[in-house]
PDBQT receptor file of N, H, CA, C and O in Angstrom, charges set to zero:
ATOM      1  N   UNK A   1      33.529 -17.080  -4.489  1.00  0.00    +0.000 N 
ATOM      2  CA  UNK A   1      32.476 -16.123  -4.245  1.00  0.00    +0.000 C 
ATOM      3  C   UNK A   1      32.208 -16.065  -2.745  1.00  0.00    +0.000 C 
ATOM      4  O   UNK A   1      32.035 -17.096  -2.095  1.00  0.00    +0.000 OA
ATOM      5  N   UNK A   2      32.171 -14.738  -2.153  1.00  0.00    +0.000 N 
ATOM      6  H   UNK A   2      32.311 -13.900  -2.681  1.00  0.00    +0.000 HD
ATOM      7  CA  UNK A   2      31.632 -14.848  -0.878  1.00  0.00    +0.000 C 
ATOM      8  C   UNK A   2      30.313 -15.606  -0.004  1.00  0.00    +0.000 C 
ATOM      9  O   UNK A   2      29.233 -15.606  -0.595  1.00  0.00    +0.000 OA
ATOM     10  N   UNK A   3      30.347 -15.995   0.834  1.00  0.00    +0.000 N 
ATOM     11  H   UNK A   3      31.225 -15.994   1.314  1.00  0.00    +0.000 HD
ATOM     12  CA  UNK A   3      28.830 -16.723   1.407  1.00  0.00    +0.000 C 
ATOM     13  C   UNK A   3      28.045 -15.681   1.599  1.00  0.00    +0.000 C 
ATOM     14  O   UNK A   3      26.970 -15.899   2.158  1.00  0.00    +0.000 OA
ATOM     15  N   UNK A   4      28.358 -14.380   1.214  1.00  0.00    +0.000 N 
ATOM     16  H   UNK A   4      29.231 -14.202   0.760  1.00  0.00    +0.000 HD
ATOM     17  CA  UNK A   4      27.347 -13.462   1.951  1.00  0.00    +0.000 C 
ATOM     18  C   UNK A   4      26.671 -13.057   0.804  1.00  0.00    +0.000 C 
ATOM     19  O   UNK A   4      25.441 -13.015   0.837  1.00  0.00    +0.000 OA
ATOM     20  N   UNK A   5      27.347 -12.717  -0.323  1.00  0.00    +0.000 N 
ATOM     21  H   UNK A   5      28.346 -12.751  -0.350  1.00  0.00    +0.000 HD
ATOM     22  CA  UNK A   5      26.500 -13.330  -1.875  1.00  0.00    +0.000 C 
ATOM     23  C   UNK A   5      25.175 -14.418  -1.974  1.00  0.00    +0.000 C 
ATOM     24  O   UNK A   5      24.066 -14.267  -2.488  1.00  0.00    +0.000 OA
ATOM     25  N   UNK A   6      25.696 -15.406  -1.358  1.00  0.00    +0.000 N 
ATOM     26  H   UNK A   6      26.596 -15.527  -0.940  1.00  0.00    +0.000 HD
ATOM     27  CA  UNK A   6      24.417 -16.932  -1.324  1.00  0.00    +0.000 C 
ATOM     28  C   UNK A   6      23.354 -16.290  -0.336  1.00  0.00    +0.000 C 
ATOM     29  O   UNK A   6      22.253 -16.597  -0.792  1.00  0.00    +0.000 OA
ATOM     30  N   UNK A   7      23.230 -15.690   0.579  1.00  0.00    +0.000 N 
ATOM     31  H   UNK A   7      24.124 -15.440   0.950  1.00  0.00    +0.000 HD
ATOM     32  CA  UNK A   7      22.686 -14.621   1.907  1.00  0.00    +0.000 C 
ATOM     33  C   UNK A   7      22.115 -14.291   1.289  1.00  0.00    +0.000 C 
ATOM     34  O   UNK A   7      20.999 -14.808   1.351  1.00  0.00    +0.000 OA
ATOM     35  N   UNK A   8      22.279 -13.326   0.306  1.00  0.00    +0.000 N 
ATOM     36  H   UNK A   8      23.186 -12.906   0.255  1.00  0.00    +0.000 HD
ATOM     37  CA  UNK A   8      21.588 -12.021  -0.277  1.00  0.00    +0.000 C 
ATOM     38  C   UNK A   8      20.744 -12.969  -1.312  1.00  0.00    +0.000 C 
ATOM     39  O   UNK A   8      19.540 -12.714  -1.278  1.00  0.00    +0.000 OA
ATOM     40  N   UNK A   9      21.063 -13.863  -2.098  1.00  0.00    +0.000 N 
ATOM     41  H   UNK A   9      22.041 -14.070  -2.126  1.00  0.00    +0.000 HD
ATOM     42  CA  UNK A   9      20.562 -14.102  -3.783  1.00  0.00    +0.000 C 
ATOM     43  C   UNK A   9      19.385 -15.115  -2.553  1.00  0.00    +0.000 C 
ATOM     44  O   UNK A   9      18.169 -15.057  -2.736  1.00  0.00    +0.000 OA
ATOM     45  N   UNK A  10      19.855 -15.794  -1.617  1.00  0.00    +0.000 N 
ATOM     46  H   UNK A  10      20.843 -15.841  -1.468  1.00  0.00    +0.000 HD
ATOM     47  CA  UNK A  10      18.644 -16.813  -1.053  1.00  0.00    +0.000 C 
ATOM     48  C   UNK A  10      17.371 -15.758  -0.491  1.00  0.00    +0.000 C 
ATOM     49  O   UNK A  10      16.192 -16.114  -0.512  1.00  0.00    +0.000 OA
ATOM     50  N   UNK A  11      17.708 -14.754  -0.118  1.00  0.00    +0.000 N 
ATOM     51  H   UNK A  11      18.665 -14.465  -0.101  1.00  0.00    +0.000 HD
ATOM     52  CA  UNK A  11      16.757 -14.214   0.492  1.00  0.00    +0.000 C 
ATOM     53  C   UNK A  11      15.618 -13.586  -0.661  1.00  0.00    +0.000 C 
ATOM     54  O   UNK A  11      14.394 -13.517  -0.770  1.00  0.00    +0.000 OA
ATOM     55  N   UNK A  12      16.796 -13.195  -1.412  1.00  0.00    +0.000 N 
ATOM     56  H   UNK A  12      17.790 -13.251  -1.323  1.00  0.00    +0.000 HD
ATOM     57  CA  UNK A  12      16.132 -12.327  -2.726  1.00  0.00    +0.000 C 
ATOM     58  C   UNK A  12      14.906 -13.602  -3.624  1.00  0.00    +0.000 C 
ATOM     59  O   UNK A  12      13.839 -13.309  -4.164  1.00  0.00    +0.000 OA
ATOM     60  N   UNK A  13      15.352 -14.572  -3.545  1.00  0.00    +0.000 N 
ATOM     61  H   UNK A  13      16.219 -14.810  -3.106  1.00  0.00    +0.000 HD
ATOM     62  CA  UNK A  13      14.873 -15.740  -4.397  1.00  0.00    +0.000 C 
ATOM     63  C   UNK A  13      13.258 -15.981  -2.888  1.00  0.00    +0.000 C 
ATOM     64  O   UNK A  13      12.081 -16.030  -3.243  1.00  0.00    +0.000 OA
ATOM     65  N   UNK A  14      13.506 -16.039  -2.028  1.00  0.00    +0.000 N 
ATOM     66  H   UNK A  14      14.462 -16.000  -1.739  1.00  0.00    +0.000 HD
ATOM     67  CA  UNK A  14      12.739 -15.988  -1.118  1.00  0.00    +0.000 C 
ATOM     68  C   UNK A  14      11.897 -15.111  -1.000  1.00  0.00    +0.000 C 
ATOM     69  O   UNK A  14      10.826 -15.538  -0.569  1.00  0.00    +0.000 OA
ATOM     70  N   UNK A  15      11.942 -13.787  -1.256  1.00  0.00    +0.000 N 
ATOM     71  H   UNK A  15      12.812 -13.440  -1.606  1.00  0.00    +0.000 HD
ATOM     72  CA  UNK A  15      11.113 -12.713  -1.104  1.00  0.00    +0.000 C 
ATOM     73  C   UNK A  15      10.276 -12.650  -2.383  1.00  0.00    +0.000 C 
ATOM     74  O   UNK A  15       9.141 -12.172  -2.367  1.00  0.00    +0.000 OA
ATOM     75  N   UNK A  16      10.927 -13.207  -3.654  1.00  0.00    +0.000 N 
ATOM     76  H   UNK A  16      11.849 -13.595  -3.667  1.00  0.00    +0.000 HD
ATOM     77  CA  UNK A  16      10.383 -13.390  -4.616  1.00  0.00    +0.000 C 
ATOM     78  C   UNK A  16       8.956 -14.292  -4.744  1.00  0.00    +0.000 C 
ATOM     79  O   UNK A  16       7.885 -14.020  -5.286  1.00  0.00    +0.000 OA
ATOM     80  N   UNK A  17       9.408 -15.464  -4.019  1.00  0.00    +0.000 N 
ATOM     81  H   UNK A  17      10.278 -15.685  -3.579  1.00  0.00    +0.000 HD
ATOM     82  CA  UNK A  17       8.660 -16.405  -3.729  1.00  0.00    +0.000 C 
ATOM     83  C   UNK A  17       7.550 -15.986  -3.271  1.00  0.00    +0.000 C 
ATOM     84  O   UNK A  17       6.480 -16.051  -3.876  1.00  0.00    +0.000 OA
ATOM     85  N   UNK A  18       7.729 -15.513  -2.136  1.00  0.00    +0.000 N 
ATOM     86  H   UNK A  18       8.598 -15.460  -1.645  1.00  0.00    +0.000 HD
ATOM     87  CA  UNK A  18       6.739 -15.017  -1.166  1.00  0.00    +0.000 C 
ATOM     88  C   UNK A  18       5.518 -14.249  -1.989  1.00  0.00    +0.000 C 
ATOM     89  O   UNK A  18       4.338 -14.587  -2.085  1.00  0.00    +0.000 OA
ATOM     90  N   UNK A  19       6.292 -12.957  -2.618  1.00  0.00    +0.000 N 
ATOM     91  H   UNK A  19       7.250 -12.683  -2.539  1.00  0.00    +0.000 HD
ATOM     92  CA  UNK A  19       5.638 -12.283  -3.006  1.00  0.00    +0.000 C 
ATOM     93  C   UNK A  19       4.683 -12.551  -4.399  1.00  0.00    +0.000 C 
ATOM     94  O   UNK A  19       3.695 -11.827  -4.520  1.00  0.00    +0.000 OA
ATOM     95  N   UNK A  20       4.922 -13.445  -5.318  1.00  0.00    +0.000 N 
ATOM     96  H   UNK A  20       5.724 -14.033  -5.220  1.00  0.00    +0.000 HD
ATOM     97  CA  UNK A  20       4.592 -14.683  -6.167  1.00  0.00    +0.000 C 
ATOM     98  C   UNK A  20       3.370 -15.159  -5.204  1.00  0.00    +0.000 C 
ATOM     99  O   UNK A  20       2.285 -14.977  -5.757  1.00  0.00    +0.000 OA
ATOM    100  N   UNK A  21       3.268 -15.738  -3.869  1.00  0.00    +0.000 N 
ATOM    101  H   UNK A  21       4.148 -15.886  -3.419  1.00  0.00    +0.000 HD
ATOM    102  CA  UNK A  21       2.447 -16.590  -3.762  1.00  0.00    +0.000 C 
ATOM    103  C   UNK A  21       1.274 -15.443  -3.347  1.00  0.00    +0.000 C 
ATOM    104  O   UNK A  21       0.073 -15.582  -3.578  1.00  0.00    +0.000 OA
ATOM    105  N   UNK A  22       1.621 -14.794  -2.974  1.00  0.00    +0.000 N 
ATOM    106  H   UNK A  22       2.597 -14.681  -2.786  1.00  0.00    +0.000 HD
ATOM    107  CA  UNK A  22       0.811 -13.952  -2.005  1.00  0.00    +0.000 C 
ATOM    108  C   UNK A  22      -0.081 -13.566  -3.221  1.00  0.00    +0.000 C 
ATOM    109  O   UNK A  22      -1.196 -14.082  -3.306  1.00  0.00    +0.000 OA
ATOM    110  N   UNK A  23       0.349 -12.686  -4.168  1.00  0.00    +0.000 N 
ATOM    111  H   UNK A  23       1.255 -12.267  -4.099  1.00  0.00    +0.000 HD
ATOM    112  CA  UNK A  23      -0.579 -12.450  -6.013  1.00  0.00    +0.000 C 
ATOM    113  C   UNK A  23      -1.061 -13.647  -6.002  1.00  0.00    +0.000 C 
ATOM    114  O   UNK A  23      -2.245 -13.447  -5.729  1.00  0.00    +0.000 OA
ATOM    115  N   UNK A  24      -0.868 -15.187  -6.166  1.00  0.00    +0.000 N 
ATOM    116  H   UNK A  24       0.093 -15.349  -6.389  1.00  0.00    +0.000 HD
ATOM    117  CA  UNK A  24      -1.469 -16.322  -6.680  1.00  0.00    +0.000 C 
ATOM    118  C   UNK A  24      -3.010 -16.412  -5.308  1.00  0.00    +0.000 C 
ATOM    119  O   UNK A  24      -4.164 -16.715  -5.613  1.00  0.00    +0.000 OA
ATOM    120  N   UNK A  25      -2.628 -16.129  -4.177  1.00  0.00    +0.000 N 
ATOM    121  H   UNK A  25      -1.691 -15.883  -3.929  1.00  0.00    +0.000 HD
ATOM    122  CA  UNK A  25      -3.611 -16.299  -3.128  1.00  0.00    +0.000 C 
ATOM    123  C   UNK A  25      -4.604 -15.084  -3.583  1.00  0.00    +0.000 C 
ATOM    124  O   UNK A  25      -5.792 -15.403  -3.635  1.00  0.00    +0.000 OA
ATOM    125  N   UNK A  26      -4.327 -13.934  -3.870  1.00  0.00    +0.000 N 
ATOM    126  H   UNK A  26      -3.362 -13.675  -3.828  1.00  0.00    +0.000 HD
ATOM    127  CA  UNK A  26      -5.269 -13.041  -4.031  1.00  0.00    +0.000 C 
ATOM    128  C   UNK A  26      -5.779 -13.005  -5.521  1.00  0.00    +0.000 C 
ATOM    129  O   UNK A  26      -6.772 -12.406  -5.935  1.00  0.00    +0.000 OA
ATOM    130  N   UNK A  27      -4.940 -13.731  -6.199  1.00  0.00    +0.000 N 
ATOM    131  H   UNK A  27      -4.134 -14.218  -5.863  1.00  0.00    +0.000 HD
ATOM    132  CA  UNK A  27      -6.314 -13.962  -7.702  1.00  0.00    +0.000 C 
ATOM    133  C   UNK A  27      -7.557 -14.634  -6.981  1.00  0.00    +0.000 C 
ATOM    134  O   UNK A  27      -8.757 -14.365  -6.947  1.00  0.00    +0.000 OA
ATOM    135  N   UNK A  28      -6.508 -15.942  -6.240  1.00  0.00    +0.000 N 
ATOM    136  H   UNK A  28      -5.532 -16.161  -6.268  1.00  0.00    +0.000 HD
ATOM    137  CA  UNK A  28      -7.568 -17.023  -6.269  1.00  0.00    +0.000 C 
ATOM    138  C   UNK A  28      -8.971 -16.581  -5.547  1.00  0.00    +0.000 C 
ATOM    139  O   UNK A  28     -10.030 -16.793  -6.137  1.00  0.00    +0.000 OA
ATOM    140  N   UNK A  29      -8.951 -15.863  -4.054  1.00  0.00    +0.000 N 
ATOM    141  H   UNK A  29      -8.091 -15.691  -3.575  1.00  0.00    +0.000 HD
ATOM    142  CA  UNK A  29      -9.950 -15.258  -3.442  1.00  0.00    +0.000 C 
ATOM    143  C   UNK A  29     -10.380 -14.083  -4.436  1.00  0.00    +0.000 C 
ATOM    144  O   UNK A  29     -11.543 -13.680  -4.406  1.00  0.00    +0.000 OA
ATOM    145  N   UNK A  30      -9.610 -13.629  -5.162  1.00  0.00    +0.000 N 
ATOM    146  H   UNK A  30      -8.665 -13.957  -5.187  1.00  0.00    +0.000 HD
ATOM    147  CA  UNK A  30     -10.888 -12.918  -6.450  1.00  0.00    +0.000 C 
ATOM    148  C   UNK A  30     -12.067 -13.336  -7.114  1.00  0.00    +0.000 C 
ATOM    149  O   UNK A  30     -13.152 -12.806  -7.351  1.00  0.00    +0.000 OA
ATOM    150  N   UNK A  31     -11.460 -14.628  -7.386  1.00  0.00    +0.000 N 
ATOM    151  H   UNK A  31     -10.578 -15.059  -7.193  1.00  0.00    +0.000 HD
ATOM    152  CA  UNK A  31     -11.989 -15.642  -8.630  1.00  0.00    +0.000 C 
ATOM    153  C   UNK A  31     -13.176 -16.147  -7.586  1.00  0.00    +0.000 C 
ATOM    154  O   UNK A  31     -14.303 -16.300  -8.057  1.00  0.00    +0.000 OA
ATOM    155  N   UNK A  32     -12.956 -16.398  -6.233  1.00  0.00    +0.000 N 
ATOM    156  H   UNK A  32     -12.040 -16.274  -5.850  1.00  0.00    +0.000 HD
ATOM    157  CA  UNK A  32     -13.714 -17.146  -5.785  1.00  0.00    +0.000 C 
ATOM    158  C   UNK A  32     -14.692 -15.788  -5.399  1.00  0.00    +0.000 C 
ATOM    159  O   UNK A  32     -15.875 -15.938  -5.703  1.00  0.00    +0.000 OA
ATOM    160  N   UNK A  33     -14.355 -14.584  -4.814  1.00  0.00    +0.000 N 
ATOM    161  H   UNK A  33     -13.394 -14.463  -4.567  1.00  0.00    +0.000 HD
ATOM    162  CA  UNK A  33     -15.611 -13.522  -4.695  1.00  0.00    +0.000 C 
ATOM    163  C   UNK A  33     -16.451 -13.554  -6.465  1.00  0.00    +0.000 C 
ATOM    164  O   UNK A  33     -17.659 -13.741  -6.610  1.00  0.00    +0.000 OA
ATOM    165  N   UNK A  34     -15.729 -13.389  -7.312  1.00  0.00    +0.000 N 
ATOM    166  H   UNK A  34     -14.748 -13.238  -7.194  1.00  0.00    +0.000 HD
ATOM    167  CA  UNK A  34     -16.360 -12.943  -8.694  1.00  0.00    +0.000 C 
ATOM    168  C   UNK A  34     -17.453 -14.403  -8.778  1.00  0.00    +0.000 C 
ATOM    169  O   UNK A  34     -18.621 -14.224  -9.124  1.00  0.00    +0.000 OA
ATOM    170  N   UNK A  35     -17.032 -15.600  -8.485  1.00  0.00    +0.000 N 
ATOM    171  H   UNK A  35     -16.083 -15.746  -8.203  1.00  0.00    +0.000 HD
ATOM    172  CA  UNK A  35     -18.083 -16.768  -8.312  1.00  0.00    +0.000 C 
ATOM    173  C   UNK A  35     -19.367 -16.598  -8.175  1.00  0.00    +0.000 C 
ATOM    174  O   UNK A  35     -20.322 -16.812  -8.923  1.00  0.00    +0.000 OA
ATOM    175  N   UNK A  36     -19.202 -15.941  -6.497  1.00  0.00    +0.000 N 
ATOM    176  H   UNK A  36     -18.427 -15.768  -5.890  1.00  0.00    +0.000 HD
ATOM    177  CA  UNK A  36     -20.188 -16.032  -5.358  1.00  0.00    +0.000 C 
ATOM    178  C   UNK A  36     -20.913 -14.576  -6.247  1.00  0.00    +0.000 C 
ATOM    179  O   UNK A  36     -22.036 -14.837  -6.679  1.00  0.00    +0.000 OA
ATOM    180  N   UNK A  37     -20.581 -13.599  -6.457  1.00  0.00    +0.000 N 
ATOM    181  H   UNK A  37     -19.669 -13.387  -6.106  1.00  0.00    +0.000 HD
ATOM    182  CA  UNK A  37     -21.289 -12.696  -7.283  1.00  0.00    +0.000 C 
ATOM    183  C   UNK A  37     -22.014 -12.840  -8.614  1.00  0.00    +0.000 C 
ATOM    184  O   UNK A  37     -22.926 -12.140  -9.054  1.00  0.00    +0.000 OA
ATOM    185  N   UNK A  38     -21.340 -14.027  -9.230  1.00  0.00    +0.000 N 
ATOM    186  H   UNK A  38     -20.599 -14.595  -8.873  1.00  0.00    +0.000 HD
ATOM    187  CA  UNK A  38     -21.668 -14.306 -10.599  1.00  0.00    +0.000 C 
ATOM    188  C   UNK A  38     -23.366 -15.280 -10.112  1.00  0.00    +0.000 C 
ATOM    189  O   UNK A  38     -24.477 -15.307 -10.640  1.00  0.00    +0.000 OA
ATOM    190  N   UNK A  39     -22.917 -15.794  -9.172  1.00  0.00    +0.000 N 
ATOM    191  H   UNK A  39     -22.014 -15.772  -8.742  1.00  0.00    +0.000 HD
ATOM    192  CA  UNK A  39     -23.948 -16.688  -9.148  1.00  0.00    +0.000 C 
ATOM    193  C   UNK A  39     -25.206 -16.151  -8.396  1.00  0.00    +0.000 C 
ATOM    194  O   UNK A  39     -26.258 -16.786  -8.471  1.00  0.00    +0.000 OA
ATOM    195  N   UNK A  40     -25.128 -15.021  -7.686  1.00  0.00    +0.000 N 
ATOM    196  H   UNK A  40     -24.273 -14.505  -7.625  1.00  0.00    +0.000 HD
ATOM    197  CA  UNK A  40     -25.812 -14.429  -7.105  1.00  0.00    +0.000 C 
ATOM    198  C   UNK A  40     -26.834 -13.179  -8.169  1.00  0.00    +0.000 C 
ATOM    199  O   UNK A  40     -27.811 -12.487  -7.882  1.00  0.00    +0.000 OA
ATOM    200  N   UNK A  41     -26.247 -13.298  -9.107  1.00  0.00    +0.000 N 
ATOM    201  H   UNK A  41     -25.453 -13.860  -9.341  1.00  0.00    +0.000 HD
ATOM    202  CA  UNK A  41     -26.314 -12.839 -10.362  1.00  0.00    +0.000 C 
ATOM    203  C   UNK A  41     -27.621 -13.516 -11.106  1.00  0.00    +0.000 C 
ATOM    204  O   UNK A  41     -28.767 -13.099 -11.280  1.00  0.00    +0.000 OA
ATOM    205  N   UNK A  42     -26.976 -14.699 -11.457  1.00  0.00    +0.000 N 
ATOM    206  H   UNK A  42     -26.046 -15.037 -11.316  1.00  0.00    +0.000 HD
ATOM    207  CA  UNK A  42     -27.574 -15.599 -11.738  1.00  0.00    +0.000 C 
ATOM    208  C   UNK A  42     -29.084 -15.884 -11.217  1.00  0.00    +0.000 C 
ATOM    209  O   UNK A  42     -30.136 -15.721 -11.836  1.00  0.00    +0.000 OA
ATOM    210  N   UNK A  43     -28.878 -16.364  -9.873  1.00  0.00    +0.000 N 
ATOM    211  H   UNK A  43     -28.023 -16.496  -9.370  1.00  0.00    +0.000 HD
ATOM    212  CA  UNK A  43     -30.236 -15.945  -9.073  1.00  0.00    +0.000 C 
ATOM    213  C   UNK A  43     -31.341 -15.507  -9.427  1.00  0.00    +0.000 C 
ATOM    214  O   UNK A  43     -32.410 -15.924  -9.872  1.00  0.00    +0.000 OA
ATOM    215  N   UNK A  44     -30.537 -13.946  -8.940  1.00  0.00    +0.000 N 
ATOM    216  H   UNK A  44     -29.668 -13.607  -8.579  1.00  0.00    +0.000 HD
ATOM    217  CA  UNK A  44     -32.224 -12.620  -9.473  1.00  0.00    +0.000 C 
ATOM    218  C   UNK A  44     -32.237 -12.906 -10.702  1.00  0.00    +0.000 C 
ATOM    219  O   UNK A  44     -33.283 -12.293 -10.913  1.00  0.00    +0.000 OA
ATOM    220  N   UNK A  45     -31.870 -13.471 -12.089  1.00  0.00    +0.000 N 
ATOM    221  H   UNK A  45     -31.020 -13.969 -11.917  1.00  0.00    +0.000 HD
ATOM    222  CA  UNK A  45     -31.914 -13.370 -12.939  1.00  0.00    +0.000 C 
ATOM    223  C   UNK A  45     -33.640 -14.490 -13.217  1.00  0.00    +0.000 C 
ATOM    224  O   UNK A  45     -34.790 -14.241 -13.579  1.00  0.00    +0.000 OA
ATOM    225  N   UNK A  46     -32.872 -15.713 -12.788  1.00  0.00    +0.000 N 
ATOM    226  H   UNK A  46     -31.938 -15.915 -12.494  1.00  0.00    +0.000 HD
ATOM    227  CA  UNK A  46     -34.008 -16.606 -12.937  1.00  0.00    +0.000 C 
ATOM    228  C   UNK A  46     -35.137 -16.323 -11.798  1.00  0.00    +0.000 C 
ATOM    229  O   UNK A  46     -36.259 -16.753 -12.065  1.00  0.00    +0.000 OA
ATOM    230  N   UNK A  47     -34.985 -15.728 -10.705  1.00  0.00    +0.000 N 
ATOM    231  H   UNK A  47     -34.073 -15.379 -10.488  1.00  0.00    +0.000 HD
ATOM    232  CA  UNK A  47     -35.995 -15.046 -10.162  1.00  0.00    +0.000 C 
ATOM    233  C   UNK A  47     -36.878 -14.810 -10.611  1.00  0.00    +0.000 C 
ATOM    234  O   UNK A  47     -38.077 -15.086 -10.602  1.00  0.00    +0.000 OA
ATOM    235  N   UNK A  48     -36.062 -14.120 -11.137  1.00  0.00    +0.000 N 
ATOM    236  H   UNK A  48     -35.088 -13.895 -11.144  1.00  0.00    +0.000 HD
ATOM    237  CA  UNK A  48     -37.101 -12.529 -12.242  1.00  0.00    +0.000 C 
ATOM    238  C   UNK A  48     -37.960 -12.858 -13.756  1.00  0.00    +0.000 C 
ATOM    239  O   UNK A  48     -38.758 -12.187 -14.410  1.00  0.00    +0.000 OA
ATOM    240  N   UNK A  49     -37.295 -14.391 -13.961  1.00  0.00    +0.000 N 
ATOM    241  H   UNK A  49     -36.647 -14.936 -13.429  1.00  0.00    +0.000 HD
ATOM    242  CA  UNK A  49     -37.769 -15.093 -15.102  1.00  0.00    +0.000 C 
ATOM    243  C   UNK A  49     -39.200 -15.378 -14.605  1.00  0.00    +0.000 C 
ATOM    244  O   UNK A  49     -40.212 -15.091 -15.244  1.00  0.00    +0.000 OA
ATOM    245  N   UNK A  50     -39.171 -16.135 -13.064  1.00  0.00    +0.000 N 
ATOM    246  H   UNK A  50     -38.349 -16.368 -12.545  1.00  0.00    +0.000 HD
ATOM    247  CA  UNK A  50     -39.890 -17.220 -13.241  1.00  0.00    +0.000 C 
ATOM    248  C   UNK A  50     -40.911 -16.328 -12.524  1.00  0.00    +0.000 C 
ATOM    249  O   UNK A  50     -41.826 -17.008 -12.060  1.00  0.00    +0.000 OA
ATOM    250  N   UNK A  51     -41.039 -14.969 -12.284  1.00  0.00    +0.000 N 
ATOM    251  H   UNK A  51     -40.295 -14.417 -12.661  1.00  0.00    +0.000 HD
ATOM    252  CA  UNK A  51     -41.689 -13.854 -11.614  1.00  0.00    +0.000 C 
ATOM    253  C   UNK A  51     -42.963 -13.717 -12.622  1.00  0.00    +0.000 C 
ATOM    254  O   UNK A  51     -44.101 -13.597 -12.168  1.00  0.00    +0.000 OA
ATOM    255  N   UNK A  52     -42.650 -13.746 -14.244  1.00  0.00    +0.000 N 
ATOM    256  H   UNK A  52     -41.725 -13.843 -14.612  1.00  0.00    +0.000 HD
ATOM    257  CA  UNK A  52     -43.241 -12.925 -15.257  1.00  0.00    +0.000 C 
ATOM    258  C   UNK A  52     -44.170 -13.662 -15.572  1.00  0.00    +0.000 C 
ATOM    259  O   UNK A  52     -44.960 -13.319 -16.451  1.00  0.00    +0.000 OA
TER     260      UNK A  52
């Protein structure tokens, strides 16, 4: 098999990678905004409890 075959499939396996982590980084800063919202949530909620 040519080396320029191993070239192409390493890069391809590489770009894969990349692009794999990059989705896993942007769930994770999702998960962590949906947090900071959930809990901010939370908040006015008992705020508003302890208001009445």
């Amino acid at each position: 098999m040519d080396s320029r075959n191993f070239t192409y499939m390493f890069y391809g396996f590489a770009a894969a990678w990349l692009i794999l982590a990059l989705y896993v980084l942007s769930l994770v800063a999702r998960e962590r905004r949906l947090r900071r919202e959930l809990d901010s949530v939370k908040r006015m909620v008992e705020d508003r409890e302890t208001k009445k």
